[in-house]
DSSP file (Angstrom, degrees, kcal/mol; ACC not computed):
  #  RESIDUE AA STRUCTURE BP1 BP2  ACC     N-H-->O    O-->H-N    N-H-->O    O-->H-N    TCO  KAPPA ALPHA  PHI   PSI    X-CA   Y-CA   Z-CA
    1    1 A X     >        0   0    0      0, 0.0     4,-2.4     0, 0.0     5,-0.2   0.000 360.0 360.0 360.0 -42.2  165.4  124.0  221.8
    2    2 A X  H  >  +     0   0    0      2,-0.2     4,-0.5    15,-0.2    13,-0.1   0.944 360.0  58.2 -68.0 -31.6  164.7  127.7  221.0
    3    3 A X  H >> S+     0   0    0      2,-0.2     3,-2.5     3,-0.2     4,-2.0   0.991 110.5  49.7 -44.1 -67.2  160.8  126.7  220.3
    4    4 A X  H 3> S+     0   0    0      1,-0.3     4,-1.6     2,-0.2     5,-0.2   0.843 114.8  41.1 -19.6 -77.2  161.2  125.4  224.2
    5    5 A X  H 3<>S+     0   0    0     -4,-2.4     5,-1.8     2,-0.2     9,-0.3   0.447 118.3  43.1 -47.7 -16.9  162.7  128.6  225.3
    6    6 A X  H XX5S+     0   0    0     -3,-2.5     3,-2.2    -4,-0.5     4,-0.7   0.939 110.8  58.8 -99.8 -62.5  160.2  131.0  223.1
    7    7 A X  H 3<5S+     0   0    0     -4,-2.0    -2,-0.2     1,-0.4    -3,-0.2   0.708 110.3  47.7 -97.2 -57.3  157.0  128.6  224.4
    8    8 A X  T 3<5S-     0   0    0     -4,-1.6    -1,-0.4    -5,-0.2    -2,-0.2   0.508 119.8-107.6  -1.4 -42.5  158.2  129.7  228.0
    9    9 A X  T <45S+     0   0    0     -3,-2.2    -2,-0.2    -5,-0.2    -3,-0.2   0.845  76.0 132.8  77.5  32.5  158.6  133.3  227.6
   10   10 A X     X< +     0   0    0     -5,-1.8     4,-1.4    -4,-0.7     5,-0.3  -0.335  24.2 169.1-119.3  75.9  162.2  133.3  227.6
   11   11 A X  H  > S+     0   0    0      1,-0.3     4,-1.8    -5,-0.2    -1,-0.2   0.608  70.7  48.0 -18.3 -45.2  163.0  135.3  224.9
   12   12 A X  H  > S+     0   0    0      1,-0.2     4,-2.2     2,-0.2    -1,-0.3   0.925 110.2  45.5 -75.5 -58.3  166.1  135.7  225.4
   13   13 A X  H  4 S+     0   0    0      1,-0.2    -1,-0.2     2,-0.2    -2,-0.2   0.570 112.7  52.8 -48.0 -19.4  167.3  132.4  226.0
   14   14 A X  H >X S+     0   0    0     -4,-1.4     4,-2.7    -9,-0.3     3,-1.8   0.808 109.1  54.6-143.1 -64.4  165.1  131.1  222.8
   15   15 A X  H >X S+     0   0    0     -4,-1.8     4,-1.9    -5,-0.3     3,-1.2   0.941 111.9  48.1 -38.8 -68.0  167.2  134.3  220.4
   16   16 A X  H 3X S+     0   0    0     -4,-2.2     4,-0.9     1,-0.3    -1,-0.2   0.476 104.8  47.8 -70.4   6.4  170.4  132.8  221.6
   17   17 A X  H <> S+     0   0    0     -3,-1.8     4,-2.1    -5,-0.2    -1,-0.3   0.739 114.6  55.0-104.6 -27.5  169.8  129.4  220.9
   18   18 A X  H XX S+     0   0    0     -4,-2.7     4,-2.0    -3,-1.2     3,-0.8   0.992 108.3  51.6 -49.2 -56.8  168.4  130.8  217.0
   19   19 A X  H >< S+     0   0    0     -4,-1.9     3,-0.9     1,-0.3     4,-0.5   0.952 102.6  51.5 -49.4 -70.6  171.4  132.4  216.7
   20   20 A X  H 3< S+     0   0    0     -4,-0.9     4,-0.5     1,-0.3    -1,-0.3   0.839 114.7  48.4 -17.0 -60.3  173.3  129.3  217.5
   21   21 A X  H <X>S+     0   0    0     -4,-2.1     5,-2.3    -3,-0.8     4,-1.5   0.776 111.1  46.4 -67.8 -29.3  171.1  127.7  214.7
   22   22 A X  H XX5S+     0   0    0     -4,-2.0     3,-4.3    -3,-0.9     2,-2.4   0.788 107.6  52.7 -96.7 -99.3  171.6  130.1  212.1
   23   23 A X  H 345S+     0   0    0     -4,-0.5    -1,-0.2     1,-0.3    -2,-0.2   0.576 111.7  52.1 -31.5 -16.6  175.5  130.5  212.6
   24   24 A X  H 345S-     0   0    0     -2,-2.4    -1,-0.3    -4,-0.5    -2,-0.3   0.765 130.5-112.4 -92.1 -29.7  175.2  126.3  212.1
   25   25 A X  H <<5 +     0   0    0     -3,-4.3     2,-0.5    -4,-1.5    -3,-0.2   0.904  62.9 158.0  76.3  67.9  173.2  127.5  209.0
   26   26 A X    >X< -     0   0    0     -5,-2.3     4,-2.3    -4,-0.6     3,-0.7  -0.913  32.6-155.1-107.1 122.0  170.1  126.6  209.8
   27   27 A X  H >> S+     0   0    0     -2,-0.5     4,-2.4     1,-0.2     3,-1.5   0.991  91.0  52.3 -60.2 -54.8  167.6  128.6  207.9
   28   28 A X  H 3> S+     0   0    0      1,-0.2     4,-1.1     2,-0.2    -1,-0.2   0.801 111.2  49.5 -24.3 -33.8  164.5  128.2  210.3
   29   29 A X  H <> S+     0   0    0     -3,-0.7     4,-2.2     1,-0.2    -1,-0.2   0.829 113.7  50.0 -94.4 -29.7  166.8  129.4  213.1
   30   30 A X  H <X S+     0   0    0     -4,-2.3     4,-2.4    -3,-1.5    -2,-0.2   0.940 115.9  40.0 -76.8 -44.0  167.8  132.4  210.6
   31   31 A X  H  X S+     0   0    0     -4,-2.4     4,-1.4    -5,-0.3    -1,-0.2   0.859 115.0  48.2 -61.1 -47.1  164.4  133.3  209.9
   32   32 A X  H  X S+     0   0    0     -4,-1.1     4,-0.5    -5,-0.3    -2,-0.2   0.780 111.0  52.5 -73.8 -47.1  162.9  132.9  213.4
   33   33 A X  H  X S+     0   0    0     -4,-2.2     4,-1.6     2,-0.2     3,-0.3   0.794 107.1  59.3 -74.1 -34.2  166.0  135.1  214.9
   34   34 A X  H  X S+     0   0    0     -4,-2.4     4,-1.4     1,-0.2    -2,-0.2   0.954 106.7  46.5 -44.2 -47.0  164.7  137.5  212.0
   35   35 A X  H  X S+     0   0    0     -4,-1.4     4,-0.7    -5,-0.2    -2,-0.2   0.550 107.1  49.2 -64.5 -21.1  161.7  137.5  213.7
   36   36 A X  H >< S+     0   0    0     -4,-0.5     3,-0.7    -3,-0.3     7,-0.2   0.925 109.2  54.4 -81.1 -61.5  162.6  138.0  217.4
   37   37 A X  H 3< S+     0   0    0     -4,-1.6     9,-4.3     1,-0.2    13,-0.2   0.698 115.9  46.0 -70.4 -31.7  164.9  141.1  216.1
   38   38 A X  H 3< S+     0   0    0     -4,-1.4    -1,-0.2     1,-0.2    -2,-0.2   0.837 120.7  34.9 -61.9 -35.6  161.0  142.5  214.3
   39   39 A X  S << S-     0   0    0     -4,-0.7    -2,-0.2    -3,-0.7    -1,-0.2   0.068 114.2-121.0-137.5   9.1  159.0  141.9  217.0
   40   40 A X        +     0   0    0      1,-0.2     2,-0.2     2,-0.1    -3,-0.2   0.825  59.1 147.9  52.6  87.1  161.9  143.0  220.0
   41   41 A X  S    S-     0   0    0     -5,-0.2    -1,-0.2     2,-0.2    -2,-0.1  -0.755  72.2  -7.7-140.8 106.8  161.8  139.7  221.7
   42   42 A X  S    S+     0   0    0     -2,-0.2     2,-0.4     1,-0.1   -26,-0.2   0.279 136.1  42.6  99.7 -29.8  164.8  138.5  223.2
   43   43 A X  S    S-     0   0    0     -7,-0.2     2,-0.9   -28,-0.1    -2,-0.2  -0.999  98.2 -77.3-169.9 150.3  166.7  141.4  221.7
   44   44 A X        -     0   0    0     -2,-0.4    -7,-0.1    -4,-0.1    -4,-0.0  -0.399  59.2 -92.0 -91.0 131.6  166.3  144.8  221.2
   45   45 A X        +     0   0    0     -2,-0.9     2,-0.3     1,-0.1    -7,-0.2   0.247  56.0 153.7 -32.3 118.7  164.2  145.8  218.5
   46   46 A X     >  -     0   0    0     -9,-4.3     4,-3.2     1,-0.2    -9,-0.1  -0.691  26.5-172.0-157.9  91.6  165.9  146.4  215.1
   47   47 A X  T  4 S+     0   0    0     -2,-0.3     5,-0.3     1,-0.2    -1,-0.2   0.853  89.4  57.7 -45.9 -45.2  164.4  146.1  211.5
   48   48 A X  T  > S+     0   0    0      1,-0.3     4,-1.1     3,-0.1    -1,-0.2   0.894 110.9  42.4 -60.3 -74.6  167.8  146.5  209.8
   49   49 A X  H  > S+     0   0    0      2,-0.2     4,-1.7     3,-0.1     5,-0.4   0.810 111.9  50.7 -43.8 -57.5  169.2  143.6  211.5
   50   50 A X  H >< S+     0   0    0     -4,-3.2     2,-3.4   -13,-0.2     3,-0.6   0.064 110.4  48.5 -79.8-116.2  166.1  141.3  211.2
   51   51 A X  H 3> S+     0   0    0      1,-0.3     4,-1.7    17,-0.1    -2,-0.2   0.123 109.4  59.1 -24.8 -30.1  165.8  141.9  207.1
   52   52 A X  H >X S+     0   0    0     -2,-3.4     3,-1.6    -4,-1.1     4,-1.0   0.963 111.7  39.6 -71.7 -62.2  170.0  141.1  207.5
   53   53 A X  H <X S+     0   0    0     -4,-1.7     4,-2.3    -3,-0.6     3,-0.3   0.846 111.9  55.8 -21.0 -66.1  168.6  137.5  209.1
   54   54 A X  H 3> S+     0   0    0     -5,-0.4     4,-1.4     1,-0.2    -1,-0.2   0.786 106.4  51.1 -23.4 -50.6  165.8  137.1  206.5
   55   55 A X  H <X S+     0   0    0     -4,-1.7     4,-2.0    -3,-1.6    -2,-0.2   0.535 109.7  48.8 -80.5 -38.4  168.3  137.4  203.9
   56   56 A X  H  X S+     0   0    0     -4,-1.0     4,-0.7    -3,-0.3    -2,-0.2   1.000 112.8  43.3 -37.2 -82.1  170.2  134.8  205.6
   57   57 A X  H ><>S+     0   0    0     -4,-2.3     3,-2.7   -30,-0.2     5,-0.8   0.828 120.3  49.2 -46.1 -68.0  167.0  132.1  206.1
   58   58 A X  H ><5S+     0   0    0     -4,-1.4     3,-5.0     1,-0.3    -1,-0.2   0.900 112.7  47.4 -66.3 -51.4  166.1  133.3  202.0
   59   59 A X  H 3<5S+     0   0    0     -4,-2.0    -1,-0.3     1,-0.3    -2,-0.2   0.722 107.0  57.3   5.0 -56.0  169.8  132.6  201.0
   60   60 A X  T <<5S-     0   0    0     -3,-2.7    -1,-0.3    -4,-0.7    -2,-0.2   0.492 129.2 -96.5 -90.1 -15.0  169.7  129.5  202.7
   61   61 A X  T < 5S+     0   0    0     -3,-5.0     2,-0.4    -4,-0.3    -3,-0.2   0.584  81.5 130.0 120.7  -6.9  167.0  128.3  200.7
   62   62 A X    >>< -     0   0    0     -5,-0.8     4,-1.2     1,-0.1     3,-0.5  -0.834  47.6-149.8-112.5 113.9  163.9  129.1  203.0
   63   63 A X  H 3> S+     0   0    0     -2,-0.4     4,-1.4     1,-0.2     5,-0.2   0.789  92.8  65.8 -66.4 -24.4  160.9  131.1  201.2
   64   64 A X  H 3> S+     0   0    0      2,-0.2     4,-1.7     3,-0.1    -1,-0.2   0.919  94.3  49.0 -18.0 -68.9  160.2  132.5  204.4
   65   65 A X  H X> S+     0   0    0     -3,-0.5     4,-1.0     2,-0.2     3,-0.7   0.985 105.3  59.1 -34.2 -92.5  162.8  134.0  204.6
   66   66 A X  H >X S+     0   0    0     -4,-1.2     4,-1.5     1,-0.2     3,-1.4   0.525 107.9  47.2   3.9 -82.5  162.3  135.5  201.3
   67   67 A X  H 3X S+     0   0    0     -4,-1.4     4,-4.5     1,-0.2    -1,-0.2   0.842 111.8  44.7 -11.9 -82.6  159.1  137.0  202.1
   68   68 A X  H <X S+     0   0    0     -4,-1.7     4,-1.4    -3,-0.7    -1,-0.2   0.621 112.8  49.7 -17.7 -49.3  159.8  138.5  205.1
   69   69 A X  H XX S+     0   0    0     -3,-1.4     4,-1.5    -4,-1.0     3,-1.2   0.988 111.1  59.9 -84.2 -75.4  163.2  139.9  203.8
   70   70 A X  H >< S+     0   0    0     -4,-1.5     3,-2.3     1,-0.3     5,-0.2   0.665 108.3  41.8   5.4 -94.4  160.6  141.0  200.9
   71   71 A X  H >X S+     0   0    0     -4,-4.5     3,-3.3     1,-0.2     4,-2.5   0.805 105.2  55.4 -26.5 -70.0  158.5  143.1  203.3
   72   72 A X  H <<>S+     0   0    0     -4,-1.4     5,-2.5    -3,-1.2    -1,-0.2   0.776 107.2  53.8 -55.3 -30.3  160.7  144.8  205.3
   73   73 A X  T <<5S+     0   0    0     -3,-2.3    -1,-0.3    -4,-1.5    -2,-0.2   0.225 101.4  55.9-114.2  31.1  162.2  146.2  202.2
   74   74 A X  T <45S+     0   0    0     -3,-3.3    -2,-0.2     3,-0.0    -1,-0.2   0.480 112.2  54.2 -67.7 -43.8  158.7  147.5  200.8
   75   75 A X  T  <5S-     0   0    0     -4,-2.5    -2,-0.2    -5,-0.2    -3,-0.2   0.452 121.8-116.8 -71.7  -4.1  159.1  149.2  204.3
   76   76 A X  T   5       0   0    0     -5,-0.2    -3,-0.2    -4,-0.1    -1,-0.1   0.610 360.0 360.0  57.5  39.2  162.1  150.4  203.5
   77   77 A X      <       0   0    0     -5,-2.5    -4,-0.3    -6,-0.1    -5,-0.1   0.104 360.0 360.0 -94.3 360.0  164.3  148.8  205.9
């Protein structure tokens, strides 16, 4: 449902339904909602915050996550 909402251009609508997924503890949704919070889609832009999401998704099991988290804290977020 948030793919739906992103593929649309509603950003917003498409973060809160990740968030939804990621509080259900879904990694994808954790990972994806990282990604919205990098790239200010949906939400206003905030590295700290997506690496906290990353960290979730890698947690959770998702080498995506992992990665991601990775980067952003070479970047020194």
């Amino acid at each position: 449902m948030g793919n739906e909402a992103y593929y649309k251009g509603d950003y917003q609508k498409a973060a809160q339904l990740y968030q939804k997924a990621c509080d259900g503890g879904e990694a994808f949704g954790c990972a994806i909602l990282g990604t919205s919070y990098k790239n200010g889609q949906g939400v206003k832009q905030n590295f700290s915050t997506a690496k906290q999401y990353y960290g979730k998704a890698c947690d959770l099991g998702l080498q995506l996550g992992c990665d991601n988290y990775r980067k952003l804290n070479e970047k020194g977020y």
